[in-house]
N, CA, C and O atoms as a printed pandas DataFrame, in Angstrom:
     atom_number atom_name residue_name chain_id  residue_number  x_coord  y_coord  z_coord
0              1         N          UNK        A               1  148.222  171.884  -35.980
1              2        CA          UNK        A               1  147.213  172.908  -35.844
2              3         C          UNK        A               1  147.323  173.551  -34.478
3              4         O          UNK        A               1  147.472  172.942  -33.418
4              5         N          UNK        A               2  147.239  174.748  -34.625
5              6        CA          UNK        A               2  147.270  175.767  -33.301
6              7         C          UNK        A               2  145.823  175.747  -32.431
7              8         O          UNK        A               2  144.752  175.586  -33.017
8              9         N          UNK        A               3  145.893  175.898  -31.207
9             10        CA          UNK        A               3  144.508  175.761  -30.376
10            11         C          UNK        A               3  143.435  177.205  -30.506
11            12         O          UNK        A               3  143.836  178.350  -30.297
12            13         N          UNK        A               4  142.218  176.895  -30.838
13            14        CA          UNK        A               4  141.382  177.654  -31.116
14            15         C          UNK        A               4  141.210  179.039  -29.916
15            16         O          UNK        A               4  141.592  178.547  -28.855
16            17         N          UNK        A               5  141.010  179.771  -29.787
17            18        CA          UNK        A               5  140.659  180.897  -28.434
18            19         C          UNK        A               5  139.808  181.712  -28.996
19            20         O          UNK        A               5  140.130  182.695  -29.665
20            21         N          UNK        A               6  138.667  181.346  -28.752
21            22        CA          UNK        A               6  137.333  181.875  -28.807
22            23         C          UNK        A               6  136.962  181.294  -27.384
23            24         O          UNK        A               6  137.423  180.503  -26.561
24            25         N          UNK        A               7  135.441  182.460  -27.620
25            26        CA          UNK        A               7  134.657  182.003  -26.278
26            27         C          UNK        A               7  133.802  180.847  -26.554
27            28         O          UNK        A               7  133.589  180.613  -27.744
28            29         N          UNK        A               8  133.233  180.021  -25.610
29            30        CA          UNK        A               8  132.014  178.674  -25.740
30            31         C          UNK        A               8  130.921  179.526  -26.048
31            32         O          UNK        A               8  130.780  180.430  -25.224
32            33         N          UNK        A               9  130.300  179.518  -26.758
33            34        CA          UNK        A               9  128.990  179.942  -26.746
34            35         C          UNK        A               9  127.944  178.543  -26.341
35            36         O          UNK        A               9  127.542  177.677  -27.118
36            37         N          UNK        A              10  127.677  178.677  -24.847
37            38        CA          UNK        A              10  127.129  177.644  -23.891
38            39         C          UNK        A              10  126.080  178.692  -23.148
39            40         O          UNK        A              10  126.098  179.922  -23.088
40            41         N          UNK        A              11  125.197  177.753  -22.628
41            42        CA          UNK        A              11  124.534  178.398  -21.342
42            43         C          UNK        A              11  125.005  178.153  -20.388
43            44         O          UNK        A              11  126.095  177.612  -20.567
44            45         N          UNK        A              12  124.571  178.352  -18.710
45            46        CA          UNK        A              12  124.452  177.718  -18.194
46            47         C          UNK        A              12  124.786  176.285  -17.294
47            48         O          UNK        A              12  125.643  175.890  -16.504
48            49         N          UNK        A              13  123.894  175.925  -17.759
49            50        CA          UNK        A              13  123.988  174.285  -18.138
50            51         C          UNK        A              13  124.997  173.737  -19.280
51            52         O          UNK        A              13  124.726  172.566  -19.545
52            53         N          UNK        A              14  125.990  174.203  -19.968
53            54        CA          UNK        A              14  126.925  173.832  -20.755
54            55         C          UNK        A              14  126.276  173.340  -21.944
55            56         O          UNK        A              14  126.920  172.534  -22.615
56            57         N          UNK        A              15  125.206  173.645  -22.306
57            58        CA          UNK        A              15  124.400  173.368  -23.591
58            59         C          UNK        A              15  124.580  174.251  -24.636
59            60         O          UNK        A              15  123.909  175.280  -24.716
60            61         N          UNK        A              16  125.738  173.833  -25.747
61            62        CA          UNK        A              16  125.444  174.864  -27.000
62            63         C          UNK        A              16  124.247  175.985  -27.302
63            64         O          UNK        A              16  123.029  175.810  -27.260
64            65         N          UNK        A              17  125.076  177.318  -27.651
65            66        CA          UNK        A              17  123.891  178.177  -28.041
66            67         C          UNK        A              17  123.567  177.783  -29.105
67            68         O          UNK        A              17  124.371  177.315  -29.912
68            69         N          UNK        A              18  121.973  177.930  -29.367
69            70        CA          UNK        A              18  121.490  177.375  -30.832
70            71         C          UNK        A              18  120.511  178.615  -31.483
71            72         O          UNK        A              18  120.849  179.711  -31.036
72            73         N          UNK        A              19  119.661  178.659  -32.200
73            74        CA          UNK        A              19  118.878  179.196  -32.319
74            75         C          UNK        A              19  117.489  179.670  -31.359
75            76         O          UNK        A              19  116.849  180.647  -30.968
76            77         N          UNK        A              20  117.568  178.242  -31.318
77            78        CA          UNK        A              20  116.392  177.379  -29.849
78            79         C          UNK        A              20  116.213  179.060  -29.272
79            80         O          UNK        A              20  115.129  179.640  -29.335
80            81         N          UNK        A              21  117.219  179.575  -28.825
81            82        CA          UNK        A              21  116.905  180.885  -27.995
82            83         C          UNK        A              21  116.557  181.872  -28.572
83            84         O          UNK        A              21  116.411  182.717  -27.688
84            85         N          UNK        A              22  116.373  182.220  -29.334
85            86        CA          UNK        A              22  116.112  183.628  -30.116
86            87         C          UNK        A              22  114.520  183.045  -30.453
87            88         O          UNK        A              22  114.371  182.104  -31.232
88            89         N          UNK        A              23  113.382  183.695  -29.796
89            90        CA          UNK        A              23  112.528  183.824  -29.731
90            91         C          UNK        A              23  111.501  185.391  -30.253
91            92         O          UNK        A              23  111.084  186.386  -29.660
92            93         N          UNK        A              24  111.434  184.814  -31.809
93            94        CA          UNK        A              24  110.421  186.042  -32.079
94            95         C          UNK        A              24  109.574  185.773  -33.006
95            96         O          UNK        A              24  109.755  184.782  -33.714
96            97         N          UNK        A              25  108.118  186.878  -33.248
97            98        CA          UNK        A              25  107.100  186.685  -33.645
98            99         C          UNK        A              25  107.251  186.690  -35.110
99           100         O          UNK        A              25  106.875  185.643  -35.638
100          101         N          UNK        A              26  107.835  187.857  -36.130
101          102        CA          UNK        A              26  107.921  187.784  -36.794
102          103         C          UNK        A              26  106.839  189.211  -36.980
103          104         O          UNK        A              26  106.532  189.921  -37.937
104          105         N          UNK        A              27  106.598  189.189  -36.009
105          106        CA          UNK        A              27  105.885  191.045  -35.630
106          107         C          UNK        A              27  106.521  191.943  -34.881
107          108         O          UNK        A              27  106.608  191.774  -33.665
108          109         N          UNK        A              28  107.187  193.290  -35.654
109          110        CA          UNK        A              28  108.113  194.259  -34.623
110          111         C          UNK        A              28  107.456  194.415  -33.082
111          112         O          UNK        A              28  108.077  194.304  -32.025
112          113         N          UNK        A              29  106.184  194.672  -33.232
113          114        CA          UNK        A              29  105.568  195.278  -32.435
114          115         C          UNK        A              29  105.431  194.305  -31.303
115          116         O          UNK        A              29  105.951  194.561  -30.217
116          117         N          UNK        A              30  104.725  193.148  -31.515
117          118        CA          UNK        A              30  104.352  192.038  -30.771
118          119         C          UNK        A              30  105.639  191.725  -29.888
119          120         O          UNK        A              30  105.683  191.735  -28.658
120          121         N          UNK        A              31  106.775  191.420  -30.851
121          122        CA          UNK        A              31  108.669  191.393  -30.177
122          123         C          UNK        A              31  108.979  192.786  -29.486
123          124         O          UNK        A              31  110.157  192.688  -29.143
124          125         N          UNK        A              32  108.708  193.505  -29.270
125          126        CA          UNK        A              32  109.300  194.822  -28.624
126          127         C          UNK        A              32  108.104  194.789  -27.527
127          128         O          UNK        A              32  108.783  194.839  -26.501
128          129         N          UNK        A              33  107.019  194.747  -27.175
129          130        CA          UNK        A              33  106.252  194.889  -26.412
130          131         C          UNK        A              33  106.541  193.542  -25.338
131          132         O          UNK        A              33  106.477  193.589  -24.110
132          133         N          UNK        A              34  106.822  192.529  -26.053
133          134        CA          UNK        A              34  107.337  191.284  -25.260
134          135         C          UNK        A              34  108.392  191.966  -24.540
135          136         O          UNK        A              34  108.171  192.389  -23.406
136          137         N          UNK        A              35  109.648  192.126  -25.162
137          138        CA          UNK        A              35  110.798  192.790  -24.455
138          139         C          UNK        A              35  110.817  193.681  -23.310
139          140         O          UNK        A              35  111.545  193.721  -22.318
140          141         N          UNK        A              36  109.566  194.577  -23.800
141          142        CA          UNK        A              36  109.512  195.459  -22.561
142          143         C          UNK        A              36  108.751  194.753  -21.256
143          144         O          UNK        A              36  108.869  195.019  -20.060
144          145         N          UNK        A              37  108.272  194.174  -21.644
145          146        CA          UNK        A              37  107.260  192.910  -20.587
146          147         C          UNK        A              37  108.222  192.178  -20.060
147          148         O          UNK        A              37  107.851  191.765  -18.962
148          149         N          UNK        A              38  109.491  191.758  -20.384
149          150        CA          UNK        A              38  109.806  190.700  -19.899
150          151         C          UNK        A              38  111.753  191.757  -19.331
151          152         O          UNK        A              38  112.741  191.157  -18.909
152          153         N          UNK        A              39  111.690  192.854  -19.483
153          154        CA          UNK        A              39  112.442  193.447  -18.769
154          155         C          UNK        A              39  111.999  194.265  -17.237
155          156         O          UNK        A              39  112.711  194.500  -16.260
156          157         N          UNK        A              40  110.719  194.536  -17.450
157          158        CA          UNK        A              40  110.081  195.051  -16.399
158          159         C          UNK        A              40  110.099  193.686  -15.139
159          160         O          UNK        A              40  110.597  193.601  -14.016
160          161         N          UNK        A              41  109.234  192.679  -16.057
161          162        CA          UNK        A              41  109.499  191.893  -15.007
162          163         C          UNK        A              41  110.853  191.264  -13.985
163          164         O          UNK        A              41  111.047  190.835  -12.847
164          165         N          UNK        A              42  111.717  191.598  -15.486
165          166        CA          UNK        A              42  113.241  191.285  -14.466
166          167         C          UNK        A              42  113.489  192.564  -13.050
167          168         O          UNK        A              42  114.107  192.431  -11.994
168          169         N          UNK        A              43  112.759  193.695  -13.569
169          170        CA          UNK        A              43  113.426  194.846  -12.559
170          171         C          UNK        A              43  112.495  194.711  -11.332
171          172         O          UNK        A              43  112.645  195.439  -10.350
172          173         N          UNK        A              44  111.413  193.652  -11.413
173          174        CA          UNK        A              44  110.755  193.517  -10.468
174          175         C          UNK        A              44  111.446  192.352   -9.422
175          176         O          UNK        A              44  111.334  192.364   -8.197
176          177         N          UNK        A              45  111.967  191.646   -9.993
177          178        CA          UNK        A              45  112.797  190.007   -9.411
178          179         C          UNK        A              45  113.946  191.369   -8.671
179          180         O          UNK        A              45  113.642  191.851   -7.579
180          181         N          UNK        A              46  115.105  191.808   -9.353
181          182        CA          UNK        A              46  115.788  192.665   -8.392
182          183         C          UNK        A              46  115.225  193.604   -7.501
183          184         O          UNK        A              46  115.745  193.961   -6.443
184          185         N          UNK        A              47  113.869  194.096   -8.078
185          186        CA          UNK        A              47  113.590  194.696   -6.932
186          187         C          UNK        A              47  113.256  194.195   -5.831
187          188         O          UNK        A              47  113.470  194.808   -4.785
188          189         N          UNK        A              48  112.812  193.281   -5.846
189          190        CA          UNK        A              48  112.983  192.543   -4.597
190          191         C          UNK        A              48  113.730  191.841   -3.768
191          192         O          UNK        A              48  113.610  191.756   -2.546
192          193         N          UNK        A              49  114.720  191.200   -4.653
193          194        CA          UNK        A              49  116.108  190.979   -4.208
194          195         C          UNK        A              49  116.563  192.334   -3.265
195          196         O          UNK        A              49  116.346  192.504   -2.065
196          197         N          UNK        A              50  117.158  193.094   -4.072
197          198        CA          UNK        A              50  117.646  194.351   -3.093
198          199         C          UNK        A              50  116.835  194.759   -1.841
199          200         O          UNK        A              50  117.202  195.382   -0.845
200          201         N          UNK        A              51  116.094  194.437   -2.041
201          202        CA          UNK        A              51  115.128  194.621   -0.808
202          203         C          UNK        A              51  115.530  193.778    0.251
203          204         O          UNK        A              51  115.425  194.407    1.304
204          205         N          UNK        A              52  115.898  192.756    0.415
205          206        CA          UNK        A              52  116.133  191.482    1.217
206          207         C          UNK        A              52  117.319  191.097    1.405
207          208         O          UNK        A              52  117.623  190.117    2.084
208          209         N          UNK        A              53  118.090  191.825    0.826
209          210        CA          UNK        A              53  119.427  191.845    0.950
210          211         C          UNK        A              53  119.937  192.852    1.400
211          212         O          UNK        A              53  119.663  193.980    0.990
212          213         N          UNK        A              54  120.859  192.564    2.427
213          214        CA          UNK        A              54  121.830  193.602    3.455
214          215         C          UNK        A              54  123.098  193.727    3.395
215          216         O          UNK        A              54  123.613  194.426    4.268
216          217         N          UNK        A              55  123.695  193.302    2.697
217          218        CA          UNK        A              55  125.326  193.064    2.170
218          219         C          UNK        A              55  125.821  194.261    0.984
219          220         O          UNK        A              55  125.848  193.964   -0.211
220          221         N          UNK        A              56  126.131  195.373    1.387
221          222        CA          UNK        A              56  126.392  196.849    0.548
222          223         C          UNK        A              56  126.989  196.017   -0.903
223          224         O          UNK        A              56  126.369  196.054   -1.965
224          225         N          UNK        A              57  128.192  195.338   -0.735
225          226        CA          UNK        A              57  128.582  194.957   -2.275
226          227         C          UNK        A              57  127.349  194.459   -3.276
227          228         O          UNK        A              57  127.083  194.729   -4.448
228          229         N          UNK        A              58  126.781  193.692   -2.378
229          230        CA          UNK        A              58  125.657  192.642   -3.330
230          231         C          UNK        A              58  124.521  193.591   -3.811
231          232         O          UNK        A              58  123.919  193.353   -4.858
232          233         N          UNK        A              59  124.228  194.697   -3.014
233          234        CA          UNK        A              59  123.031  195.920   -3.298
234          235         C          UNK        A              59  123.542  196.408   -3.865
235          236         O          UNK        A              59  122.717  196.792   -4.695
236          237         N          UNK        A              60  125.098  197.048   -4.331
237          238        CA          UNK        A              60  125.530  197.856   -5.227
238          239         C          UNK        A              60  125.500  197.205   -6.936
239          240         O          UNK        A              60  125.491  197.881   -7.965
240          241         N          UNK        A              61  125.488  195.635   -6.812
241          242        CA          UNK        A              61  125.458  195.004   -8.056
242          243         C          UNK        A              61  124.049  195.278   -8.268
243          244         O          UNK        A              61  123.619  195.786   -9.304
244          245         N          UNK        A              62  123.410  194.974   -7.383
245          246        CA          UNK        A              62  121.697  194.698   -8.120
246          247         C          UNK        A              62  121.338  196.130   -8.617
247          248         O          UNK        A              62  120.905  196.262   -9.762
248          249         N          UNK        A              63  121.483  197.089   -7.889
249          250        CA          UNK        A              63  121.481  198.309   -8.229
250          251         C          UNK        A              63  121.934  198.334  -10.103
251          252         O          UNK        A              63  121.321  198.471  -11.161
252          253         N          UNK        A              64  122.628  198.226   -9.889
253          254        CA          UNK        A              64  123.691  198.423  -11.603
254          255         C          UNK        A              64  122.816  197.474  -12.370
255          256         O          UNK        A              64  122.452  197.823  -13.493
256          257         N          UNK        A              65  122.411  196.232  -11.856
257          258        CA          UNK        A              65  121.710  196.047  -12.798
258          259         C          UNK        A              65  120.095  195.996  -13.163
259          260         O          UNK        A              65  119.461  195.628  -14.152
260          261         N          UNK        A              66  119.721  196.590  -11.773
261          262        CA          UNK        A              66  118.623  197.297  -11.898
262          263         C          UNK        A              66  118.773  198.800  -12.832
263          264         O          UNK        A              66  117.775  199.370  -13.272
264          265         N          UNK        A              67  119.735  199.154  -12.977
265          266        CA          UNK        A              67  119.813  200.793  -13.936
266          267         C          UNK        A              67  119.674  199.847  -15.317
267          268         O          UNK        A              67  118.816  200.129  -16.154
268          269         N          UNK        A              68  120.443  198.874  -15.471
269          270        CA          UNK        A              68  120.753  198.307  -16.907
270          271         C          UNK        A              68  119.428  198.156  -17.371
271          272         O          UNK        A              68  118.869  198.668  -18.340
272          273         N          UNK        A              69  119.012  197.350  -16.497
273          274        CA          UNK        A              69  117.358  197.169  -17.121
274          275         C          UNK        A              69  116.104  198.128  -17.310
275          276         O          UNK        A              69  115.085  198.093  -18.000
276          277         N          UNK        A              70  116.466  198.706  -16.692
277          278        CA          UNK        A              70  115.539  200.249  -17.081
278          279         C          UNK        A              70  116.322  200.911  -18.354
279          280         O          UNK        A              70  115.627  201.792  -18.859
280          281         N          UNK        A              71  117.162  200.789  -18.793
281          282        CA          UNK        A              71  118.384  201.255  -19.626
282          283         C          UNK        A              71  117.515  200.634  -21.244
283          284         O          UNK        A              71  117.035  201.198  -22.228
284          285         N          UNK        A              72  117.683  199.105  -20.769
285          286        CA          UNK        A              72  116.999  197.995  -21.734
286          287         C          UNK        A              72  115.612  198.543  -22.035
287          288         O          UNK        A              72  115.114  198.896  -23.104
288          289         N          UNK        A              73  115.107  198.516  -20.749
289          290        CA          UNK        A              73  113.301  198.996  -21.165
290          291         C          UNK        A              73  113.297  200.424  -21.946
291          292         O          UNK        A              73  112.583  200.519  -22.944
292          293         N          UNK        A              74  113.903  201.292  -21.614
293          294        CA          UNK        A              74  114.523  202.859  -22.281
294          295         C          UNK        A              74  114.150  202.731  -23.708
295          296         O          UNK        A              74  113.182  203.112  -24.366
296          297         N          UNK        A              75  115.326  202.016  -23.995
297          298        CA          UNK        A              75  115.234  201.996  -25.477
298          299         C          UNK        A              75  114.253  201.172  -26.265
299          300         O          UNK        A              75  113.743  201.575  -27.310
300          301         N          UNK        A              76  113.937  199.642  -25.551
301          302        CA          UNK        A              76  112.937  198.658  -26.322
302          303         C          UNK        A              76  111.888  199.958  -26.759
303          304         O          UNK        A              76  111.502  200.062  -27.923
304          305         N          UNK        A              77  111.303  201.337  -25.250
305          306        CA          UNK        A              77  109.777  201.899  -25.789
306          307         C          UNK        A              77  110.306  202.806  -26.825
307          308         O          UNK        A              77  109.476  203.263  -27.611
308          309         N          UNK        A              78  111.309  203.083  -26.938
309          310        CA          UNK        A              78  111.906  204.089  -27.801
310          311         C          UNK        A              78  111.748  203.700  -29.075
311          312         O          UNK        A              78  111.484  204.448  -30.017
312          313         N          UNK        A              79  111.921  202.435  -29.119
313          314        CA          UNK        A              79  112.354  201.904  -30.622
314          315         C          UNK        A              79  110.451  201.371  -30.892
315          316         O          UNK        A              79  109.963  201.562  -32.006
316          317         N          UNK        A              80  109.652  200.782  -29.844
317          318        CA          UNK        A              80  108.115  200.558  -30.367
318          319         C          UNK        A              80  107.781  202.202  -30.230
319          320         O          UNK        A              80  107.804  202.378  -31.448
320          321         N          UNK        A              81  107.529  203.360  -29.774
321          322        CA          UNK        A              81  107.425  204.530  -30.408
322          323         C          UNK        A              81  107.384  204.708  -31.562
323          324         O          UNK        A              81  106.295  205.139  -31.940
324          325         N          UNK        A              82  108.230  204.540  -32.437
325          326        CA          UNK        A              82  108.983  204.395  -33.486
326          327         C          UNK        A              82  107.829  204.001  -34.469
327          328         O          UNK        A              82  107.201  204.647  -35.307
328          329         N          UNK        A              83  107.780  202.530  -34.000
329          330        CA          UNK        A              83  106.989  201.238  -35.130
330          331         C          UNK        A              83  105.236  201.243  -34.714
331          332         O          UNK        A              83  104.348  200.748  -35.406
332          333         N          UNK        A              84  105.135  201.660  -33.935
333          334        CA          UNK        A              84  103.744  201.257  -33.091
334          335         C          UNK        A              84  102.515  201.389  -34.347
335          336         O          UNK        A              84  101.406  201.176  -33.858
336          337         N          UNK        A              85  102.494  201.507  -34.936
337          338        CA          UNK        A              85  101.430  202.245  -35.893
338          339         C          UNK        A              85  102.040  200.981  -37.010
339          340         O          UNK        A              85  101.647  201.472  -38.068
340          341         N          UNK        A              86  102.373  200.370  -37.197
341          342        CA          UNK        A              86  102.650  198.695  -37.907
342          343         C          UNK        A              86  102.338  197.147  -37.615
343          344         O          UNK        A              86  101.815  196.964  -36.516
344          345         N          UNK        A              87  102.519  196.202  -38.252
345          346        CA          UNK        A              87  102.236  194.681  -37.794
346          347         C          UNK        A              87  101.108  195.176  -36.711
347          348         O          UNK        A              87  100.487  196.235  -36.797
348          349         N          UNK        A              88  100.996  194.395  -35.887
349          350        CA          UNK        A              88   99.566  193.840  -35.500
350          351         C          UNK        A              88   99.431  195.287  -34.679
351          352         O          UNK        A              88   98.411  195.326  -33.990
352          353         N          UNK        A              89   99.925  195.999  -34.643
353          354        CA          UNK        A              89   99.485  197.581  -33.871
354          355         C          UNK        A              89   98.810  198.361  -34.442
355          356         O          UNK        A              89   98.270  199.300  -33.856
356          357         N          UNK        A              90   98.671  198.091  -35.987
357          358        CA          UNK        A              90   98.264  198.935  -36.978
358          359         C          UNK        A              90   96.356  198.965  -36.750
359          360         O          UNK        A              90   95.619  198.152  -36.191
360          361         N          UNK        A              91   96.114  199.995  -37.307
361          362        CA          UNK        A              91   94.306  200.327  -37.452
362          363         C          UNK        A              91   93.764  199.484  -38.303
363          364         O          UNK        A              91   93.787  199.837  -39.482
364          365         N          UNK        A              92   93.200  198.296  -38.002
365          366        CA          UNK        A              92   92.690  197.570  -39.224
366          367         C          UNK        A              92   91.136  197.882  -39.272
367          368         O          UNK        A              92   90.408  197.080  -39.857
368          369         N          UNK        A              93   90.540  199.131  -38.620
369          370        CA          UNK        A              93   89.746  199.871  -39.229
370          371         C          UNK        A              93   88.487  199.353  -38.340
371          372         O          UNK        A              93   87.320  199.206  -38.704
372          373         N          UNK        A              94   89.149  199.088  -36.895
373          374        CA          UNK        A              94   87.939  198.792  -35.867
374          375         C          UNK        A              94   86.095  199.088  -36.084
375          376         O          UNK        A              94   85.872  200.221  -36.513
376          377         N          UNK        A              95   85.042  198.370  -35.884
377          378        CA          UNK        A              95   84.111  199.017  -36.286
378          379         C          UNK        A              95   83.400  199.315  -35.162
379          380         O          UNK        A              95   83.722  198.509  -34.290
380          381         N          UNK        A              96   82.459  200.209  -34.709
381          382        CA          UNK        A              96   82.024  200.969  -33.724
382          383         C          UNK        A              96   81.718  199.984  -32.862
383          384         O          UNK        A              96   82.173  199.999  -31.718
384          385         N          UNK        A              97   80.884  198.974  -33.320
385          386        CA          UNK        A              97   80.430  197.667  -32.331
386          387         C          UNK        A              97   81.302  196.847  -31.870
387          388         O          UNK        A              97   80.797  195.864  -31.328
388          389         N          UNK        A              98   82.708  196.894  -31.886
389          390        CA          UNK        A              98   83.725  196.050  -31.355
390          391         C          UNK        A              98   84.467  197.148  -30.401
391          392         O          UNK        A              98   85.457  196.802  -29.756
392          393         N          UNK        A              99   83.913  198.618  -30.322
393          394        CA          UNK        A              99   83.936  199.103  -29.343
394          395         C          UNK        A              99   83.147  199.259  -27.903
395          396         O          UNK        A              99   83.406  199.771  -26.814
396          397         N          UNK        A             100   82.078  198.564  -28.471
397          398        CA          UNK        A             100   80.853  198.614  -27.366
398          399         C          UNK        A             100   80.901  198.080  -25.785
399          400         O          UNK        A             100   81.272  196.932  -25.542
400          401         N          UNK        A             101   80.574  198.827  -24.929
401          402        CA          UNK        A             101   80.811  198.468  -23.537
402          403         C          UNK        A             101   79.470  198.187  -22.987
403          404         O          UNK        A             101   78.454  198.825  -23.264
404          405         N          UNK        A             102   79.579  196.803  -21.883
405          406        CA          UNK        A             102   78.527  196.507  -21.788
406          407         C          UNK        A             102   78.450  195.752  -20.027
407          408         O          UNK        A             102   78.679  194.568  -19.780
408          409         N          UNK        A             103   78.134  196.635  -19.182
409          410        CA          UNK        A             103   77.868  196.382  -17.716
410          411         C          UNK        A             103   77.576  195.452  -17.072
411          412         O          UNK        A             103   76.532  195.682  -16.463
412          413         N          UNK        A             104   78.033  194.329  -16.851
413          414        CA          UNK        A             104   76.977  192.894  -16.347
414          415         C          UNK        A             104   77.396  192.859  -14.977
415          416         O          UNK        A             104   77.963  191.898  -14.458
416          417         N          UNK        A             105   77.077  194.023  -14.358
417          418        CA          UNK        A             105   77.303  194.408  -13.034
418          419         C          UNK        A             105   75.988  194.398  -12.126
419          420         O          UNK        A             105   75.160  195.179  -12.593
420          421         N          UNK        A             106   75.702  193.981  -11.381
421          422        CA          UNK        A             106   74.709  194.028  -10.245
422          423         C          UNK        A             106   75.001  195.153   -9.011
423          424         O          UNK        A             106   75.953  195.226   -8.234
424          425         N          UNK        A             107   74.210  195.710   -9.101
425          426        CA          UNK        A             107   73.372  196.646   -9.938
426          427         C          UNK        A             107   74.092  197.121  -11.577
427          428         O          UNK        A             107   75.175  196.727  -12.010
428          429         N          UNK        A             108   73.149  198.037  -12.249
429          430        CA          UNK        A             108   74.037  198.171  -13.689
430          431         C          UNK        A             108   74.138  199.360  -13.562
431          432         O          UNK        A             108   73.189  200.095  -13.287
432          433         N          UNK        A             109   75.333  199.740  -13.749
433          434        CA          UNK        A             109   75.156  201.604  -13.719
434          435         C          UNK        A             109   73.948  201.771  -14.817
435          436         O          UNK        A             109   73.739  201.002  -15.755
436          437         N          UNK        A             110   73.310  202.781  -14.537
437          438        CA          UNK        A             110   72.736  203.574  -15.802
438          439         C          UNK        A             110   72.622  204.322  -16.377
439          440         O          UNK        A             110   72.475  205.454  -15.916
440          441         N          UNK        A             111   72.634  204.024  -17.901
441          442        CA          UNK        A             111   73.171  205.000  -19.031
442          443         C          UNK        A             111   74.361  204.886  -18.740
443          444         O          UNK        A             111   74.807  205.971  -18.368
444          445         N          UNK        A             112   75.349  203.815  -18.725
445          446        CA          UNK        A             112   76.624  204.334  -18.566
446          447         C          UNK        A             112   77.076  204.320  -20.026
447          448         O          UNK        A             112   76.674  203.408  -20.748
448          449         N          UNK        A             113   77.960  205.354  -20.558
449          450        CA          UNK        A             113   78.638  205.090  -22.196
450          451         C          UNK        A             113   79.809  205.727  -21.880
451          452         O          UNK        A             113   80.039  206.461  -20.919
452          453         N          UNK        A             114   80.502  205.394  -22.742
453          454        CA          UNK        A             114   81.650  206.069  -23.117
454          455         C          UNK        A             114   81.872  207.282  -23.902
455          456         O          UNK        A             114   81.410  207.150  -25.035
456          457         N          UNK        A             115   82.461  208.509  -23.678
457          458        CA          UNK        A             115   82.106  209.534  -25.133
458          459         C          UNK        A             115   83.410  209.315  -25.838
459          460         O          UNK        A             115   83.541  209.821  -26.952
460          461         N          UNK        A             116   84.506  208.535  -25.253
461          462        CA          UNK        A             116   85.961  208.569  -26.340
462          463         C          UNK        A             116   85.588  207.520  -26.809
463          464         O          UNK        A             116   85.083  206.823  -25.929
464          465         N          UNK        A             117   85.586  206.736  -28.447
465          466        CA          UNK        A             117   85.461  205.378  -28.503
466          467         C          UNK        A             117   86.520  205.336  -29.558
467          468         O          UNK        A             117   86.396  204.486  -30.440
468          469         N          UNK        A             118   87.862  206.392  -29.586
469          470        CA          UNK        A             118   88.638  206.259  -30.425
470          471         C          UNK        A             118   89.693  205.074  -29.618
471          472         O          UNK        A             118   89.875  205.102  -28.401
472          473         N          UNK        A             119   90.268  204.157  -30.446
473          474        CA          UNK        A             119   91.179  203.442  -30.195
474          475         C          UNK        A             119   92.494  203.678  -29.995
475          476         O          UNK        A             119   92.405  202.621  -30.620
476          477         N          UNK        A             120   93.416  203.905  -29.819
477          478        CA          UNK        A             120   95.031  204.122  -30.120
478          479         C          UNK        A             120   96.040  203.730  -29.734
479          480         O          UNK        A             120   96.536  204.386  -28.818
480          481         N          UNK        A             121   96.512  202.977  -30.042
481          482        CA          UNK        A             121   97.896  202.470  -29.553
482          483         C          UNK        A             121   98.380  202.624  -28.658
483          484         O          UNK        A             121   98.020  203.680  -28.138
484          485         N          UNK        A             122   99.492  201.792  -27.801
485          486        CA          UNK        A             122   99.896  202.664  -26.177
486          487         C          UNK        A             122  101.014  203.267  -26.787
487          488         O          UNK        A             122  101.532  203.044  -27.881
488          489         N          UNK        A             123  101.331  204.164  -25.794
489          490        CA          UNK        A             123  102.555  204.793  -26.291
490          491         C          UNK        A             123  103.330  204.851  -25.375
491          492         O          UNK        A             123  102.841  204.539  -24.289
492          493         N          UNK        A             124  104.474  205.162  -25.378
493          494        CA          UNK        A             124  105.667  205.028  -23.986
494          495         C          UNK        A             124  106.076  206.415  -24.252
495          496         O          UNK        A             124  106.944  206.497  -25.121
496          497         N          UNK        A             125  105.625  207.699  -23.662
497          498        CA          UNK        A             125  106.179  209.049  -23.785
498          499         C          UNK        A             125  106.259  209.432  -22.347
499          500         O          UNK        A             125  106.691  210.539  -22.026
């Protein structure tokens, strides 16, 4: 038998890829809003990196992959745009009293209300 040449699919730590990693809800919306949550937060870790770092090669990487990840976030809002109005994003027909706002502020403003009490989805435009 001839020797295999493929790549390891390993982490890291040399631990087989498994499923274990693929982490999702089983809701478009809920999984794409994660994504964008958890790419932002990466562009926040480089952004600070680059910040603290003075070495032109090493700022030119973080850079690149600071674009990538805005690249990533790009499309994740592109694609919830898309779906937003489905799975748990959808109108399940809110009723006026689960809109209600209520001041437990010292002092209380008064008369404070709201005149928009329409709900709507976020949108990434």
């Amino acid at each position: 038998m001839g020797q295999v040449l493929n790549p390891g699919l390993i982490n890291a730590s040399g631990y087989s890829w498994t499923g274990d990693y693929v982490t999702v809800t089983g809701d478009l919306c809920a999984d794409l809003l994660s994504n964008i949550a958890s790419e932002q937060r990466t562009k926040v870790v480089y952004e600070y990196l680059y910040r603290q770092i003075n070495d032109k090669k090493v700022k030119e990487t973080i850079d690149f992959l600071l674009n990538r990840e805005e690249a990533h976030n790009a499309m994740f809002r592109e694609a919830f745009n898309k779906v937003q109005s489905t799975g748990s994003n959808r109108d399940f027909g809110t009723i006026k009293a689960a809109k209600m706002y209520f001041s437990m502020s010292e002092p209380s403003p008064q008369n404070r209300s709201f005149s928009n009490t329409e709900v709507t989805p976020p949108s990434f435009n």
